[in-house]
N, C-alpha and C positions, 0 to 999 in steps of 0.2 A: 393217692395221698396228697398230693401236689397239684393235684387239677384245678385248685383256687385258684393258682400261682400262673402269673401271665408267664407265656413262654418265653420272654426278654429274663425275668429274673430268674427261671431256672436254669437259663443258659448261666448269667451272670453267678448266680451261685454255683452251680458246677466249677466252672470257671476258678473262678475264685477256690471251692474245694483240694480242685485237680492242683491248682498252685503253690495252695500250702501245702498239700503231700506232697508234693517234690522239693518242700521246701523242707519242708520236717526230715525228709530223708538226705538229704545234701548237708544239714546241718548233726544230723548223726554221725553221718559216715566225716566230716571234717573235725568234728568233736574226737571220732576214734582216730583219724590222720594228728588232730594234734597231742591227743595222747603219747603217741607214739613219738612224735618230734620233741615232745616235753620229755622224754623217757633217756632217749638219744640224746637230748641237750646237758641233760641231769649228767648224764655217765661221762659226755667227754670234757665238760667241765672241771669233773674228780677227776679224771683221768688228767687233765691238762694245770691243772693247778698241784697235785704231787710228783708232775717232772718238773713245774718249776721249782717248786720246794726244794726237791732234791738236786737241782742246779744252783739254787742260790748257797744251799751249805755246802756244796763241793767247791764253790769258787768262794764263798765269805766262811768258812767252817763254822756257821750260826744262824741264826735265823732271830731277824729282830722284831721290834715291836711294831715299826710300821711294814718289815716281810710283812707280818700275821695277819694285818690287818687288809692291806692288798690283797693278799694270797684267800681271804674268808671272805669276802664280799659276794652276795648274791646267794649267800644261802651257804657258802659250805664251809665246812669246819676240817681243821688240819690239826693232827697230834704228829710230834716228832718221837721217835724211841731211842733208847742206846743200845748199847751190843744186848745187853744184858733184859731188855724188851720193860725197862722202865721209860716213864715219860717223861721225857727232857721240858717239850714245852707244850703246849696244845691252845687254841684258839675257836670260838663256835657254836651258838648255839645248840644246844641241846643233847650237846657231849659231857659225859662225867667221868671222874678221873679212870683210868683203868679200864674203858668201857671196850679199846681197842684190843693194850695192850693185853688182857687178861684171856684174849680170842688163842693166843700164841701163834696165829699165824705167820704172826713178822720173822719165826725160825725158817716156815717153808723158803718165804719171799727169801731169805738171804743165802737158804742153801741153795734154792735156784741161781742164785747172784751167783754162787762161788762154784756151780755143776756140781751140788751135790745134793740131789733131791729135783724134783718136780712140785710146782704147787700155781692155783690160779691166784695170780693178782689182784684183781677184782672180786667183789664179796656181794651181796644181797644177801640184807638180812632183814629183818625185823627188831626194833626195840623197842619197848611198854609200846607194843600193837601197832610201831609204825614203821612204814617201809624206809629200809634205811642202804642206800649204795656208796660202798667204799673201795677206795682204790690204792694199794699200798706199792711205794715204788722204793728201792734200796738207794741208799748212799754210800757213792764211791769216792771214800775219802776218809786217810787214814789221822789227818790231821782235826777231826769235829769228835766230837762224842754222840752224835746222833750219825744213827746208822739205818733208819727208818722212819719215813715218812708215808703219813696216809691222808688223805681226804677223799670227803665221804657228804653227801648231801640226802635232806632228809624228802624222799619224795614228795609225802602227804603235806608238807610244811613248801615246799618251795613251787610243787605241781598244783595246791591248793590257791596260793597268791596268783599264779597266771592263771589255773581256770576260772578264776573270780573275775578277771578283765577278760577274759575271753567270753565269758559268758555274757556280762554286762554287753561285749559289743554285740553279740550275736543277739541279746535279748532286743538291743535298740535297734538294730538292724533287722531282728524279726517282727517288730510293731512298722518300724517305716515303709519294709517290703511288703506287710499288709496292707496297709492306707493305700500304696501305691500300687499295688496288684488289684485293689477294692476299687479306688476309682479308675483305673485301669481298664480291668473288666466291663465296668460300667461306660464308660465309651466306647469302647471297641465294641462291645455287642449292640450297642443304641445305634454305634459307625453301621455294623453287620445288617442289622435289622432295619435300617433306615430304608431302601428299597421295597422290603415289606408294606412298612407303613405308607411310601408312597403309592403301594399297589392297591391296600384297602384304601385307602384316603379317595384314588383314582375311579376304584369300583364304587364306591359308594355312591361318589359325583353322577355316575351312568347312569343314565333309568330309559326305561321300555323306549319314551318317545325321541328318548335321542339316542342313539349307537352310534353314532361317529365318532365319538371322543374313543381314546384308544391310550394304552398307559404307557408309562414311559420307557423306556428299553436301553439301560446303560449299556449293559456288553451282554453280546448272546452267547458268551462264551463257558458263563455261569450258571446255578442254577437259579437263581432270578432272573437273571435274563432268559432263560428259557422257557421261566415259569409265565413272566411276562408276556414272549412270543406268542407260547401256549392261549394263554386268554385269550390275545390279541385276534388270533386265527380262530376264537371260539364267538368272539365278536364279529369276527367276517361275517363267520356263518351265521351265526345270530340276525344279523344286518340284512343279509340278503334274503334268509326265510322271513325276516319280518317283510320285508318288499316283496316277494313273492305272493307273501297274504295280500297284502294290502293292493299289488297290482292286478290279485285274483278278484279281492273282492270288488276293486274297479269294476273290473270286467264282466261279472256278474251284474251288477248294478247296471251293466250298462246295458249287459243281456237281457236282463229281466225289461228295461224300459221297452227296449226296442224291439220286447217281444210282445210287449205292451199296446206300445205302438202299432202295430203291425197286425195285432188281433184286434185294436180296435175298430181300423177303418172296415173290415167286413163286419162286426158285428152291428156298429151303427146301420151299416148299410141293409143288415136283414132286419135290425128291428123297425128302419124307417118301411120298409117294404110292407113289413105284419101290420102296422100302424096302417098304414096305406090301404091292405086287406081290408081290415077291421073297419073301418070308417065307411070305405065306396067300395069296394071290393066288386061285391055281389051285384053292382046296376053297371059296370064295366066290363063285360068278360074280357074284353082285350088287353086291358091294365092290369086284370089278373093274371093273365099266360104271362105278362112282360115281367111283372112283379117274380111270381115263380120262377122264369128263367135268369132271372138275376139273382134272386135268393139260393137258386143252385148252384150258379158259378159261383158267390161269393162262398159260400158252404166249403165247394169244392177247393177254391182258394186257401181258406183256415184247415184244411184237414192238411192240403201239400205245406202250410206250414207248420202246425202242428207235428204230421210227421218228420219234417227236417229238424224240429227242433228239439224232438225222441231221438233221431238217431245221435246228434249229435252231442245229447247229454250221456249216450249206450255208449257212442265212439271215444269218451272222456277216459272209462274206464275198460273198453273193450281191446283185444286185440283181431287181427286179420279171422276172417271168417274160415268154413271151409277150403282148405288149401289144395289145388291138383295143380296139375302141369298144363298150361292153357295155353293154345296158337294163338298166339297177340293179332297177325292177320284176321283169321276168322272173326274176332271180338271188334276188330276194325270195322268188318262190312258188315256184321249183325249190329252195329250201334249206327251205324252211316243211315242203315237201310231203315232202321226205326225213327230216324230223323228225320228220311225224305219223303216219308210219309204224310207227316204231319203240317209239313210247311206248303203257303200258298202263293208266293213270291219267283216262282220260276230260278229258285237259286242251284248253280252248279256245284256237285260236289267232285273233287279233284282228289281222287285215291292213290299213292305213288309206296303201293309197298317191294319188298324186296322179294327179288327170286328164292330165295331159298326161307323156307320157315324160322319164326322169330317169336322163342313159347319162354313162358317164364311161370317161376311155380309161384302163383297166386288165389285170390279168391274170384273167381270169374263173377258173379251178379255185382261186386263190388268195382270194380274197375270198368266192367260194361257201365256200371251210374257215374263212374268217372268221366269218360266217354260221353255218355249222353247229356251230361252238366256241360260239358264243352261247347259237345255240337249245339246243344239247346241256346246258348249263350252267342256262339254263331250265328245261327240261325235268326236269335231277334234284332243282333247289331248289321247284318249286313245286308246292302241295299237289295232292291229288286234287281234279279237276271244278275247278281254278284256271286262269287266262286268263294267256296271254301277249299282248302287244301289240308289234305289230311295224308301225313306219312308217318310210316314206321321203315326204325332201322335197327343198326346190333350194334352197339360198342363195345368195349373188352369190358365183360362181365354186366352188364348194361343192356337193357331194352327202352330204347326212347321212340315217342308217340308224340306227336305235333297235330295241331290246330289250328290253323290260321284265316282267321275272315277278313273279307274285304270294307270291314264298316269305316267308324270314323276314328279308329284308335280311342287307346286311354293316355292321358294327360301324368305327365310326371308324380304329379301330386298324390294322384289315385292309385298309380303302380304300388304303391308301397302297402297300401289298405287294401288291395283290391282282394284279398283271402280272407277279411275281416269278418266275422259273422253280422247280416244285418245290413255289411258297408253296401251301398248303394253308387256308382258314377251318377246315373240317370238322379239328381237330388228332388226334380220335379216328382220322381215316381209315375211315371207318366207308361212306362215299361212294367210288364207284368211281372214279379216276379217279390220275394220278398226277401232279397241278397245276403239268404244261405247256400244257394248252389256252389260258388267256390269255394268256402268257407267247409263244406261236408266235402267238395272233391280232395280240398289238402288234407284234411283227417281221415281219408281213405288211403293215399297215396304214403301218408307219413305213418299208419301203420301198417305199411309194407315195407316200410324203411327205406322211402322214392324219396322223390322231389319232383316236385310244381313249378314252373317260374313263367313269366309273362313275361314278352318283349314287346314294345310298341311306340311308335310315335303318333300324334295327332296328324290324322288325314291317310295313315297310311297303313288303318286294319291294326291287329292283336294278333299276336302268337304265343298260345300256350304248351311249354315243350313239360310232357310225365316221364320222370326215367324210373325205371323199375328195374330190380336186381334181378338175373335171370336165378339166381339161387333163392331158397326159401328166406322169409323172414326169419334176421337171427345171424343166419349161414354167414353172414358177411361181416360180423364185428370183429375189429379184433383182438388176436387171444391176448390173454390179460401175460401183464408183464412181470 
């Protein structure tokens, strides 16, 4: 029913609601406290103006016209009686002759005076429909003719004058504590909500292409400050998945050129060779066998990359392959011995494994291409009649495998790129290769849950160290907290 209503003024009017019910009830229950103080003021009033009564005639044996008039002030009326329960003299609004004396009580009053009889003092009663309290006190003194005194005030008549002022204040004091609980409410909740408004005002300002603006955080003690927090940590993440995108889609962009790249230079080169066919082909045989053997290497070229750039799109979303328990030794001399096959440089290869077996539960054809990317990568940086060194060892919980040739190192610069898909050292391109071999060895090794790293200075060879967990992928994280 209130959903129109901004949530500032239904606070504000709650507010304001809840204020006046406490107010309305605080002004009841003080309404019924001064009832009661009016009621109590009324009685010892009568009660205190018919002892003085009956002090003035026992010490003057009369009661004058300015007694009566002191003695009646503020509403109450006083009748004096003789022995005989006639009225001597009487003073008071809204007293008629006999009104007291015709009650006969003043017999009780005086025989209690004298211990002969019981009777209350004090009267409540009603006259023509109004509440009427009288208080009758004896005089002791044989020398007056008055032997009883009463005074007596008329409730309705004297509680009606004060709730009239009492009301007027309450009434003006209830319009001011309105106004002032009204505008009251009205700041204090604009004070409350001001945090709010600076948190929409803040989010608003934000958009997609900037995320670093961040809102403002008075105390995180509260629930805007935490609401604040809140956001603020949903902006992080915000922030960082947009930079993730956007350093993917780099990356891709840059994949795609370089893949670009990379298939261009053989394709040029098989269509110059067709063209080459096509034209002279046929009055050359010799130019044709050359043509062909270049059109298959390059062929052969665009398939190994091609393939490395299947796997690597497979290994984006794949995990570890087939998994058994594999001697890391043995996977050493079977990747050494397919390397020394191929090379025509008189290069040494330097095997330094350990005595006792060194297995780890992996995917063996994956990590033998880990291997082979190594040694291959050896094998073209290092010079003639140069040693490669190749060991394995055991660390605590750890199987690490090293590589190291003798060429001309990699240069600081390059250490950092050197896993890049694509990255190249060689920038002539002058080396065969189209620099995704390290770039698929760390996507093999990091879905093993290993690590790759390179050491090197210029002039003084490469050393590539793979550590691999002798436990399965998995086995090694730790348990959640």
């Amino acid at each position: 029913m209130l959903a129109w209503i901004s949530i500032r003024w239904r606070i504000t009017l709650f507010h304001i609601v809840t204020m006046l019910g406490i107010a309305a009830l605080l002004t009841i229950g003080m309404f019924a406290v001064f009832g009661i103080a009016v009621s109590n003021s009324i009685e010892a009033t009568a009660e205190s103006r018919a002892n003085e009564a009956a002090r003035i005639v026992e010490t003057t044996g009369t009661l004058t016209t300015d007694d009566l008039m002191s003695l009646s002030r503020d509403g109450v009326f006083i009748v004096a009686l003789d022995a005989g329960g006639r009225v001597v003299t009487q003073v008071g609004a809204g007293v008629a002759e006999g009104d007291l004396s015709d009650a006969g009580r003043w017999r009780d009053v005086l025989a209690v005076d004298e211990g002969r009889g019981s009777g209350e003092r004090a009267l409540f009663t009603r006259w023509d429909d109004e509440a009427v309290y009288t208080y009758t006190e004896p005089v002791r003194s044989e020398n007056s003719g008055i032997r009883v005194v009463e005074a007596g005030a008329n409730y309705d008549q004297v509680g009606q004058s004060q709730f009239m002022w009492v009301t007027f204040a309450f009434v003006g004091f209830g319009i001011l504590a309105f106004v002032l609980v009204t505008i009251g409410s009205i700041f204090l909740v604009r004070y409350s909500l001001s945090p709010v408004t600076a948190i929409a005002e803040a989010a608003a300002e934000i958009g997609a292409a900037d995320l670093s603006q961040r809102l403002p955080v008075r105390s995180g003690r509260d629930e805007l400050g935490h609401l604040a927090m809140t956001f603020n940590a949903l902006l992080d993440r915000l922030e960082t998945a947009f930079a993730d995108r956007e350093e993917a889609l780099a990356h891709q962009r840059r994949f795609v050129a370089d893949a670009s790249h990379e298939l261009r230079t053989p394709l040029t080169s098989i269509l110059g060779y067709t063209r080459m066919l096509r034209d002279w082909g046929l009055e050359h045989p010799e130019a044709t066998a050359e043509a062909v053997a270049r059109m298959e290497t390059e062929a052969a070229r665009m398939q190994s990359l091609v393939e490395g750039l299947l796997h690597l799109a497979r290994g984006d979303e794949a995990g570890p392959g087939a998994i058994s328990n594999v001697d890391l030794g043995q996977l050493v001399l079977a990747a050494v011995d397919l390397a020394a096959v191929g090379q025509e440089r008189d290069l040494g290869f330097d095997l330094q494994l350990p005595a006792s077996p060194v297995s780890a539960l992996v995917d063996r054809e994956a990590i033998l291409q880990v291997l082979a990317i190594l040694l291959d990568n050896a094998v073209k940086y290092s010079p003639a009649e140069g040693t490669i060194t190749i060991t394995l060892s055991a660390a605590t919980g750890t199987a690490v495998m090293t590589v190291a040739d003798s060429g001309p190192g990699i240069a600081p610069e390059h250490r950092e790129r050197i896993f890049d898909r694509f990255y190249r050292v060689d920038e002539s391109r002058s080396t065969r290769g189209a620099g995704l071999g390290l770039a698929i060895a760390k996507d093999i090794v990091d879905r093993h849950e290993g690590s790759i790293l390179v050491t090197s200075e210029p002039g003084m060879g490469a050393v590539f160290s793979v550590r691999l967990p002798h436990g399965p992928p998995g086995a090694h994280e730790s348990p959640p907290m």
